[in-house]
TIRO-2110 file (N, C-alpha, C; in Angstrom, 1 decimal):
// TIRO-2110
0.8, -1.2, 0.0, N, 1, A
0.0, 0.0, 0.0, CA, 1, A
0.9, 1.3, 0.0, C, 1, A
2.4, 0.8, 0.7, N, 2, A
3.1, 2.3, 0.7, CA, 2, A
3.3, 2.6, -0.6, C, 2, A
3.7, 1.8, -1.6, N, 3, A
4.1, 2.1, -2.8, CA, 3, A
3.2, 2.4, -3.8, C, 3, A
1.9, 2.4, -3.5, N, 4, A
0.8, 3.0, -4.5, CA, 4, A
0.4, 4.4, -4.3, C, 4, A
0.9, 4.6, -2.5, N, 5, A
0.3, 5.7, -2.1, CA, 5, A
1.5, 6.3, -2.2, C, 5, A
2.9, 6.2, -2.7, N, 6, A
4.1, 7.0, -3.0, CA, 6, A
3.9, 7.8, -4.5, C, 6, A
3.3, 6.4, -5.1, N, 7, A
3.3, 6.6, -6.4, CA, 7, A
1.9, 7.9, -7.2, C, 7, A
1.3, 7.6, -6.2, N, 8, A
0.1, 8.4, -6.6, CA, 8, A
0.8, 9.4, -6.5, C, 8, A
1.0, 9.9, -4.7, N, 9, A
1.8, 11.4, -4.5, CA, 9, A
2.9, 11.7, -5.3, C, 9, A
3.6, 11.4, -5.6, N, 10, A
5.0, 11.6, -6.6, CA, 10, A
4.1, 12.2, -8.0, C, 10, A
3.5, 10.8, -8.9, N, 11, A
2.6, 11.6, -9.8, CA, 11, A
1.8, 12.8, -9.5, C, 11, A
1.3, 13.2, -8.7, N, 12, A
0.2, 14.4, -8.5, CA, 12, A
1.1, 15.5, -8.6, C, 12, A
2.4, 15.4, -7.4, N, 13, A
3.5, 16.2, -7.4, CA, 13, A
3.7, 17.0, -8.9, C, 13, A
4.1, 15.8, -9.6, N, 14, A
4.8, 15.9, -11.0, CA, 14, A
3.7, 16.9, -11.9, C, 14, A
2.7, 16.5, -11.7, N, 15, A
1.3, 17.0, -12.8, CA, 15, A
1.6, 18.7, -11.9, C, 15, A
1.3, 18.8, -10.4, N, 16, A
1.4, 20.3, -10.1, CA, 16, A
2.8, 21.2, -10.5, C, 16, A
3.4, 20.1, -10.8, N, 17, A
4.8, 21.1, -11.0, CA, 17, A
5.1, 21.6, -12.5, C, 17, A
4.2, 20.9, -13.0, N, 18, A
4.7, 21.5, -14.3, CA, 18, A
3.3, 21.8, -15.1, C, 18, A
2.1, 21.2, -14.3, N, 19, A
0.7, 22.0, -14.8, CA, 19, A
0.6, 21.9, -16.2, C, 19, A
0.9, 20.9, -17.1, N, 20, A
0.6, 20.5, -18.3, CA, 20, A
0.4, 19.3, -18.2, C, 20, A
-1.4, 19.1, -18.8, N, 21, A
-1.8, 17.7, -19.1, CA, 21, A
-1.8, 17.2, -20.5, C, 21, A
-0.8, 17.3, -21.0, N, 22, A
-0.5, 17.1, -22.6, CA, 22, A
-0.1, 15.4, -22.0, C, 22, A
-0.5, 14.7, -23.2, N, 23, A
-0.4, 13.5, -23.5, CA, 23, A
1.3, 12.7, -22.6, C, 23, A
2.6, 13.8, -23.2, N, 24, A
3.5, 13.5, -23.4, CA, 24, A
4.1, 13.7, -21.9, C, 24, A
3.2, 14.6, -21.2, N, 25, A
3.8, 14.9, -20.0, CA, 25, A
3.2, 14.0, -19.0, C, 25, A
2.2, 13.9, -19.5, N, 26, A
1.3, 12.5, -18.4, CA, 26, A
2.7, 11.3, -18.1, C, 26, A
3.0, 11.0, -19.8, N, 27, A
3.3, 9.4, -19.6, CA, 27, A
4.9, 10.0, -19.0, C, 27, A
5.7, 10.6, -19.1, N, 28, A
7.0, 11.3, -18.2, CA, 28, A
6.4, 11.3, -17.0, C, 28, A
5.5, 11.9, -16.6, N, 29, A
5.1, 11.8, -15.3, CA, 29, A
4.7, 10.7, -14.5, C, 29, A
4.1, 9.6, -15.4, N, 30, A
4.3, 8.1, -14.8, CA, 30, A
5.3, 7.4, -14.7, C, 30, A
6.4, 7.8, -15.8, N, 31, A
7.2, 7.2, -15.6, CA, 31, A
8.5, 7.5, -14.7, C, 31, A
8.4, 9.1, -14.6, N, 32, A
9.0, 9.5, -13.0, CA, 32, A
8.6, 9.1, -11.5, C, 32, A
7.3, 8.9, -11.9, N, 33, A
6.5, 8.6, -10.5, CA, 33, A
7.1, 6.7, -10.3, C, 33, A
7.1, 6.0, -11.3, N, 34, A
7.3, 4.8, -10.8, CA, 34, A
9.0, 5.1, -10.6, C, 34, A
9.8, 5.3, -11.2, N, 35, A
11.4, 5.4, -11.2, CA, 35, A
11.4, 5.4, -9.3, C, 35, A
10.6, 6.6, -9.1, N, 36, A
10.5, 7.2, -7.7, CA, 36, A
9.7, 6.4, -6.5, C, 36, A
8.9, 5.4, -7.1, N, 37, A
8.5, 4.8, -6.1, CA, 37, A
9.3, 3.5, -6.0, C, 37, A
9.9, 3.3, -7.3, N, 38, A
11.1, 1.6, -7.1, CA, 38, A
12.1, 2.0, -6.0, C, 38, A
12.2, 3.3, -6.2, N, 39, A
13.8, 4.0, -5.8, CA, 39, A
14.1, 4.0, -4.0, C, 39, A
12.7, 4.7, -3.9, N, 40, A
12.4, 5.0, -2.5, CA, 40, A
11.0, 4.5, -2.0, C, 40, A
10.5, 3.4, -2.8, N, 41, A
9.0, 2.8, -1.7, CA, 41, A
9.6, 2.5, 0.0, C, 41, A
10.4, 2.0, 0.0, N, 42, A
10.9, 1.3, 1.1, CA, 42, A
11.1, 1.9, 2.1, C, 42, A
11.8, 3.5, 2.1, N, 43, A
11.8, 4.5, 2.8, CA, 43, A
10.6, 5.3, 3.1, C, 43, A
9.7, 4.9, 2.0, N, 44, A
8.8, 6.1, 2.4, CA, 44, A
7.6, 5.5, 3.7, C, 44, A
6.9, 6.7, 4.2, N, 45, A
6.6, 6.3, 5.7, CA, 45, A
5.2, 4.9, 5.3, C, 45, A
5.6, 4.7, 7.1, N, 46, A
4.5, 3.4, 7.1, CA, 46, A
3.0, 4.1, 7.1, C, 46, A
2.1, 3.1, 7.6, N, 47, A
0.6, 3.5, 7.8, CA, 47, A
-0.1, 4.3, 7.2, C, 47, A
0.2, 4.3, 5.7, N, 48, A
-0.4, 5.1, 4.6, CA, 48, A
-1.5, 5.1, 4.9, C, 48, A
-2.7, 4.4, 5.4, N, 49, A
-4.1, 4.3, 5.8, CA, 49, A
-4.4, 5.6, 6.4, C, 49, A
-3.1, 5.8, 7.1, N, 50, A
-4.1, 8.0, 7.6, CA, 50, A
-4.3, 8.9, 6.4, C, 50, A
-3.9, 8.3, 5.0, N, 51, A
-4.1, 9.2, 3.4, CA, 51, A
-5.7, 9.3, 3.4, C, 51, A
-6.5, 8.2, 3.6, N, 52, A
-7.6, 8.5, 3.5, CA, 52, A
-8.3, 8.6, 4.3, C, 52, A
-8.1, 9.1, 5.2, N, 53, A
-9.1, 9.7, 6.2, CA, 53, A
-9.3, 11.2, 5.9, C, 53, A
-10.6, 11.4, 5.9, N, 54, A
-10.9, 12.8, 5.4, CA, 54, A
-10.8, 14.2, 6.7, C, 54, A
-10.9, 13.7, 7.7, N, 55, A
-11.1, 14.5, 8.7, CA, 55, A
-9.1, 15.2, 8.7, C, 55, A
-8.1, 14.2, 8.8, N, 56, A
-6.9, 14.8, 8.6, CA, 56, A
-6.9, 15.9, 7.6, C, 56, A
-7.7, 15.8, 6.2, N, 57, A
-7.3, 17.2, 5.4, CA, 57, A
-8.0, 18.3, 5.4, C, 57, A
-9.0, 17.9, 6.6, N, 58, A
-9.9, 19.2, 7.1, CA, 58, A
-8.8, 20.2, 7.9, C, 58, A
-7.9, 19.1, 8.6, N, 59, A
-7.2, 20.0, 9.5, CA, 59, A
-5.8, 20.4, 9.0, C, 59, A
-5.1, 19.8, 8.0, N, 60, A
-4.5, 20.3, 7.0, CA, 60, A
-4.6, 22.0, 6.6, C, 60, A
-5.8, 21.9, 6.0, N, 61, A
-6.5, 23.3, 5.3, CA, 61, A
-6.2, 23.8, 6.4, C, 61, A
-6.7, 24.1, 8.2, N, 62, A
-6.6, 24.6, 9.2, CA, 62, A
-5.2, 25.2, 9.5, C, 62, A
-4.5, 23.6, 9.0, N, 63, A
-3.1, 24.3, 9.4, CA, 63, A
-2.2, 25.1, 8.8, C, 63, A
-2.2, 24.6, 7.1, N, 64, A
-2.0, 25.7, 6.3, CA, 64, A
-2.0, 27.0, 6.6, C, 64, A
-3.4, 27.5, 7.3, N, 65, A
-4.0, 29.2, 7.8, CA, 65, A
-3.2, 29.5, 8.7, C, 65, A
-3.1, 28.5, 9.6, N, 66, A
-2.2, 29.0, 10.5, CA, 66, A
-0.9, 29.2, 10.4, C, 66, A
-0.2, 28.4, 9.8, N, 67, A
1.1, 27.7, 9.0, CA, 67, A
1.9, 29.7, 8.6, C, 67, A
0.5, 30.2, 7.9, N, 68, A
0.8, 31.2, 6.7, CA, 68, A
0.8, 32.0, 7.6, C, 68, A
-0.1, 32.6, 8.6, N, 69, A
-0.5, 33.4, 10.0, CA, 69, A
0.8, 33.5, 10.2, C, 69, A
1.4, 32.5, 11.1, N, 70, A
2.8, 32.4, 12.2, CA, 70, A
3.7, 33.1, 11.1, C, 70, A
3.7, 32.6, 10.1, N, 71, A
4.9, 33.5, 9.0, CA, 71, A
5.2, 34.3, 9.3, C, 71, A
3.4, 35.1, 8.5, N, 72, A
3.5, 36.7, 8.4, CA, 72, A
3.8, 37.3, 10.0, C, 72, A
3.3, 36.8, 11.1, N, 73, A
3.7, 37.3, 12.2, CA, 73, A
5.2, 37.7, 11.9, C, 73, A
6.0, 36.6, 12.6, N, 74, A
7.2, 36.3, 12.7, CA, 74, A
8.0, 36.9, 11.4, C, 74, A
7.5, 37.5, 10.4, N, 75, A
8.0, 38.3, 9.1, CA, 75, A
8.3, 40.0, 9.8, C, 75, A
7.0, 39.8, 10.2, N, 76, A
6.9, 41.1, 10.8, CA, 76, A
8.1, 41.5, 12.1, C, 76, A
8.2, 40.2, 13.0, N, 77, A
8.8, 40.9, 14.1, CA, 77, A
10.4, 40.9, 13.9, C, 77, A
10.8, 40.2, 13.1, N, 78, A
11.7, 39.8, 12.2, CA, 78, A
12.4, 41.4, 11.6, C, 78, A
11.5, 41.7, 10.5, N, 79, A
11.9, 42.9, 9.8, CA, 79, A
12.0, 44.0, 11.2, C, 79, A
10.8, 44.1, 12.5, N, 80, A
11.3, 44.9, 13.4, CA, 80, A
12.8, 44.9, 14.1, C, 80, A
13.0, 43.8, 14.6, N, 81, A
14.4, 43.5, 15.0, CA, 81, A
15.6, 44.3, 14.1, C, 81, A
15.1, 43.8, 12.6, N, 82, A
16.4, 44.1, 12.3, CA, 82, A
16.5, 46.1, 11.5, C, 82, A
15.4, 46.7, 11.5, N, 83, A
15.1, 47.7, 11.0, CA, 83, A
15.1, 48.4, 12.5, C, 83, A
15.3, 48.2, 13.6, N, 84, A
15.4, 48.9, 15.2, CA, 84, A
16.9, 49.2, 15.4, C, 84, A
16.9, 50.4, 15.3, N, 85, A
18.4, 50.8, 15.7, CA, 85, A
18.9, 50.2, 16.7, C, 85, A
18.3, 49.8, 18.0, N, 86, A
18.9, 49.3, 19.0, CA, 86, A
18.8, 47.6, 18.8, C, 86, A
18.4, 47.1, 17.5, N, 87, A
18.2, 45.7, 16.7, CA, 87, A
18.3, 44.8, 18.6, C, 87, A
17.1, 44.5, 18.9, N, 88, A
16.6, 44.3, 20.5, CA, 88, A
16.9, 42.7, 20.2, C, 88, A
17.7, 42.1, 20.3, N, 89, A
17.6, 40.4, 19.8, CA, 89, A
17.9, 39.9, 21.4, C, 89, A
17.8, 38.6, 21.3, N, 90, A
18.5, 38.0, 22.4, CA, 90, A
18.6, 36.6, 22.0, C, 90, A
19.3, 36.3, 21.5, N, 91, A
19.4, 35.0, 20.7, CA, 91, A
19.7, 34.0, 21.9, C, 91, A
19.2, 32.3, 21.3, N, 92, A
19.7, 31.4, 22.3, CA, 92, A
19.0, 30.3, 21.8, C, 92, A
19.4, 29.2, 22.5, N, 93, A
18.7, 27.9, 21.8, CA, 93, A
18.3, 27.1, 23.4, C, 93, A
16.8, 26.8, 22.9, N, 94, A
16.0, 26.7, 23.8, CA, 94, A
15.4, 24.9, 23.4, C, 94, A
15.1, 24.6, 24.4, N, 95, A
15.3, 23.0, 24.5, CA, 95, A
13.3, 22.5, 24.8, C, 95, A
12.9, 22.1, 24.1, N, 96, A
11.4, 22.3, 23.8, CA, 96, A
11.0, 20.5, 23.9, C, 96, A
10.1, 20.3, 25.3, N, 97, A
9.6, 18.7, 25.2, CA, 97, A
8.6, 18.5, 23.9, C, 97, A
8.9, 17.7, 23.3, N, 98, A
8.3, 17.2, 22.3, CA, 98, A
7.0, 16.3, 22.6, C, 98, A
5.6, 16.8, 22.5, N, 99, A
4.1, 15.9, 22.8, CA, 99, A
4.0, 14.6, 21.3, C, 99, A
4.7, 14.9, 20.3, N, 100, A
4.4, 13.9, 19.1, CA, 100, A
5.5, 12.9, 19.4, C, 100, A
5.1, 11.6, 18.5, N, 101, A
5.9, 10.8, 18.7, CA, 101, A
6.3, 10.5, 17.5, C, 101, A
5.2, 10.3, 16.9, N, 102, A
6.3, 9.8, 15.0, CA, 102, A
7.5, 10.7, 14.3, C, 102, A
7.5, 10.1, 13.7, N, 103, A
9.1, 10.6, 13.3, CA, 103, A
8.6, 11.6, 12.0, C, 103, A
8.0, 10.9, 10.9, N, 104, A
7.4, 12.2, 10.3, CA, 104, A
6.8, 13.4, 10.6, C, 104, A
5.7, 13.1, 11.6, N, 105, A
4.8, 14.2, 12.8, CA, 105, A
6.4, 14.9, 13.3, C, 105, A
7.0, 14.5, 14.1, N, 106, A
8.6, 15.7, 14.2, CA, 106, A
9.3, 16.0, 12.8, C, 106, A
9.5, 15.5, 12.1, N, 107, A
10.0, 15.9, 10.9, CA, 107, A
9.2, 17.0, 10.3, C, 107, A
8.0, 17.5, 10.5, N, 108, A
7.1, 18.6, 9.8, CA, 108, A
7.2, 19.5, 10.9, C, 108, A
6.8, 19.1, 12.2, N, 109, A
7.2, 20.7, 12.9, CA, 109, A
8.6, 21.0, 12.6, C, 109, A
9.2, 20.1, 12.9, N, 110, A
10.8, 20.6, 12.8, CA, 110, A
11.4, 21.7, 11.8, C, 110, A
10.4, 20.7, 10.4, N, 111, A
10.4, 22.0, 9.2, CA, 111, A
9.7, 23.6, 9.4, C, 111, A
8.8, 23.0, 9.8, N, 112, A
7.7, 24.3, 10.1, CA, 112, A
7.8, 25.4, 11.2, C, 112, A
9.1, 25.0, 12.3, N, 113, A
9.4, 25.9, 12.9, CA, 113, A
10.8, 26.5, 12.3, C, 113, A
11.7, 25.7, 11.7, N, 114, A
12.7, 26.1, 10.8, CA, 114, A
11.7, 27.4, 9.8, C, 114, A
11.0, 26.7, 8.9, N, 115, A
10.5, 28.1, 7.4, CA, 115, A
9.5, 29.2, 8.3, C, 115, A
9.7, 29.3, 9.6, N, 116, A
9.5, 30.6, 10.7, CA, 116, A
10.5, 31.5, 10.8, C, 116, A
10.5, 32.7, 10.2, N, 117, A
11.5, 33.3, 10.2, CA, 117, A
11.6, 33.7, 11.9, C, 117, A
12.8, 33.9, 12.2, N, 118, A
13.4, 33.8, 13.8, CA, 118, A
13.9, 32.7, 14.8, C, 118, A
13.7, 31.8, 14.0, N, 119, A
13.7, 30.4, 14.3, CA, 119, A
14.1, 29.3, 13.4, C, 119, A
15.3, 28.2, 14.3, N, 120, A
15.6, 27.4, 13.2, CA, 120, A
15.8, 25.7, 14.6, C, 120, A
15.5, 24.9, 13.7, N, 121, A
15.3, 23.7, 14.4, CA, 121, A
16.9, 23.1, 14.6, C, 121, A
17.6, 22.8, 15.1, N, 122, A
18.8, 22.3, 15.3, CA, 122, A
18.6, 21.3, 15.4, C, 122, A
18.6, 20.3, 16.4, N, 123, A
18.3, 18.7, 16.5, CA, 123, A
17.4, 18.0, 17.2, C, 123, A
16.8, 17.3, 17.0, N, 124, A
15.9, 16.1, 18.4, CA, 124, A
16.7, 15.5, 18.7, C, 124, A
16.2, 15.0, 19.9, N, 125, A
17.0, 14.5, 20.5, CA, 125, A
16.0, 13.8, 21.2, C, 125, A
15.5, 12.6, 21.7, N, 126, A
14.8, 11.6, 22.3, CA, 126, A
13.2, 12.5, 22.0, C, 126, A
12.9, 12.9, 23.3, N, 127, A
11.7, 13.6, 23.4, CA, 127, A
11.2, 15.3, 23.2, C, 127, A
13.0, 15.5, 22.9, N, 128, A
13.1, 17.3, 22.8, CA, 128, A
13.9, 17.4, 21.6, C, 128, A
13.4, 18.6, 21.0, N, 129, A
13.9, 19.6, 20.2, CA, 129, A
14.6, 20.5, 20.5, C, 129, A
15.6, 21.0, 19.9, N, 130, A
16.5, 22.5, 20.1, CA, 130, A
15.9, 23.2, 19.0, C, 130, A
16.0, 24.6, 19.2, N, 131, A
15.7, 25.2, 18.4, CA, 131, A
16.3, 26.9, 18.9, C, 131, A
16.9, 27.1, 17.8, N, 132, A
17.8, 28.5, 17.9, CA, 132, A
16.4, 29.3, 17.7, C, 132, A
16.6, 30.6, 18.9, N, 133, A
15.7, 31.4, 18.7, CA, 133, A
15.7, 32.6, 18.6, C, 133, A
15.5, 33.6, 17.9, N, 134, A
16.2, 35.0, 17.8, CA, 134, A
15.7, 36.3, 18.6, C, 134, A
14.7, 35.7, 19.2, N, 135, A
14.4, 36.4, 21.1, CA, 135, A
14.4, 35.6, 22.1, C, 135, A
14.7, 35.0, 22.2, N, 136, A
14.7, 34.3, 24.2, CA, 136, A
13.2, 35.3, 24.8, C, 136, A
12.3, 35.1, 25.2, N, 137, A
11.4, 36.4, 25.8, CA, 137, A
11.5, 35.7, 27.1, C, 137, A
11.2, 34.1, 27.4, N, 138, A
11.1, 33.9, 28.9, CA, 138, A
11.7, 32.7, 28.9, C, 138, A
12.2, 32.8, 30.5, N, 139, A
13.0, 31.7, 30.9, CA, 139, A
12.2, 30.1, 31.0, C, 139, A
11.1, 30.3, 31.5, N, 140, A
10.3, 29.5, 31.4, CA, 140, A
9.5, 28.4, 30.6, C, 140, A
10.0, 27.2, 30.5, N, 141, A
9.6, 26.4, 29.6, CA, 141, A
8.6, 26.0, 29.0, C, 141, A
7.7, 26.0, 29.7, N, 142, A
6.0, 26.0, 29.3, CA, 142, A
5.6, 27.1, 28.7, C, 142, A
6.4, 28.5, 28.7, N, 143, A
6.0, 29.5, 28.4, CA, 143, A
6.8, 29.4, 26.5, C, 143, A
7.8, 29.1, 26.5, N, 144, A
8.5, 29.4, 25.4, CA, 144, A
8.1, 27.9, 24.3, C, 144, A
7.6, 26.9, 25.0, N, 145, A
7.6, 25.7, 24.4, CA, 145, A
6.2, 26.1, 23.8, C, 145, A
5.2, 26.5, 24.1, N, 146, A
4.3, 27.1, 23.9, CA, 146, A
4.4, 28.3, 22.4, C, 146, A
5.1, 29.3, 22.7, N, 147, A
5.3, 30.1, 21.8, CA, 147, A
6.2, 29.8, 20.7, C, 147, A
6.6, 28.6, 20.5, N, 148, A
7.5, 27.7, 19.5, CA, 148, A
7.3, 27.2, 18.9, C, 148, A
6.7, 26.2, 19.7, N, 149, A
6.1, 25.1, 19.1, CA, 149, A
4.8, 24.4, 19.3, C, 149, A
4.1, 25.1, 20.5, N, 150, A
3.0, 25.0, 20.3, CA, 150, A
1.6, 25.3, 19.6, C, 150, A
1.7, 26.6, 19.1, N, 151, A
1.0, 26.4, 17.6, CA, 151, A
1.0, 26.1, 17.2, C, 151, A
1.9, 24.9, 16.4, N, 152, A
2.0, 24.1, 15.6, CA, 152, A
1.6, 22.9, 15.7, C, 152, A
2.3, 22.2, 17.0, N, 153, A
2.6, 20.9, 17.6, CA, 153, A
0.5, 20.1, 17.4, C, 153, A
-0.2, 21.2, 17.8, N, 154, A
-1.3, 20.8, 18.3, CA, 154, A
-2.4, 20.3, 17.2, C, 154, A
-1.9, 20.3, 16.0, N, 155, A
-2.4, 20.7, 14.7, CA, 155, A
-1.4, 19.5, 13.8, C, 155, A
-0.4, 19.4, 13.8, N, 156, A
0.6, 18.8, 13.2, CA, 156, A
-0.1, 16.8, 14.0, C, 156, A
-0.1, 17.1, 14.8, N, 157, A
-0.7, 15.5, 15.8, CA, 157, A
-1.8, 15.5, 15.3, C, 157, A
-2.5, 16.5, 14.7, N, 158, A
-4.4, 16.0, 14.5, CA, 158, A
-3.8, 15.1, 13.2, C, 158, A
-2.9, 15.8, 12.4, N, 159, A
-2.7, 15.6, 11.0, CA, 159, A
-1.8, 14.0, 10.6, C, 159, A
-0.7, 13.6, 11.3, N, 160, A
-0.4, 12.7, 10.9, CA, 160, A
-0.1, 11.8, 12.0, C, 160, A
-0.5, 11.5, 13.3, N, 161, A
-0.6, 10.7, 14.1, CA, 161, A
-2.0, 10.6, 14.5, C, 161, A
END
């Protein structure tokens, strides 16, 4: 089942990326999509059965909004920092308990707090995350685990665990 549901996604991929349903780009596009599913079926994740559950891409769409939201924030406080003559930073890398368990479910926040501008994911590590931050605001762990990664975290669990 992993390898039909690689193959699909890879093809779908291929069709969005180049947005031509011409004859010639179909059959390139199957035939990339299988190259890519021989290549990597094996790696790719287990328990494909969460693809069709519909309620996950309700919250998808959800998280996207929010996904786009946290950006533009973080765009914003970002460009203040560095357009503030007194440029107010307090950089540091803050150590964040991780509530997900799968390894893909941390591999997507991990991304999604990395493409936050002010923030970049360094490593997991068992049940925690590091993550460089480009304000420290509180010493406090619930407080900052919260403002990191908890927007995300809560949303990312509905989605693929």
């Amino acid at each position: 089942m992993r390898y039909v549901a690689l193959f699909i996604i890879a093809f779908l991929f291929w069709l969005l990326i180049t947005f031509n349903l011409a004859i010639e780009n179909i059959i390139v596009g199957i035939v990339a999509a299988g190259i890519t599913t021989v290549l990597f079926g094996k790696y790719f994740i287990t328990g494909v059965n969460k693809f069709i559950q519909p309620h996950r891409y309700f919250w998808l769409i959800i998280y996207i909004f929010i996904f786009i939201w946290e950006c533009i924030k973080a765009n914003f406080d970002v460009a203040y920092r560095v357009l503030h003559p007194a440029m107010p930073i307090k950089p540091g890398i803050v150590k964040v308990k991780l509530n997900i368990k799968g390894d893909f479910a941390r591999m997507m926040l991990a991304n999604s707090i990395t493409m936050t501008p002010g923030t970049i994911s360094v490593d997991i590590i068992d049940d925690y995350i590091f993550i460089h931050w480009i304000y420290i605001s509180t010493d406090n762990p619930e407080e900052y685990s919260e403002k990191v990664s908890g927007r995300f975290e809560k949303y990312i669990k509905k989605i693929f665990e």
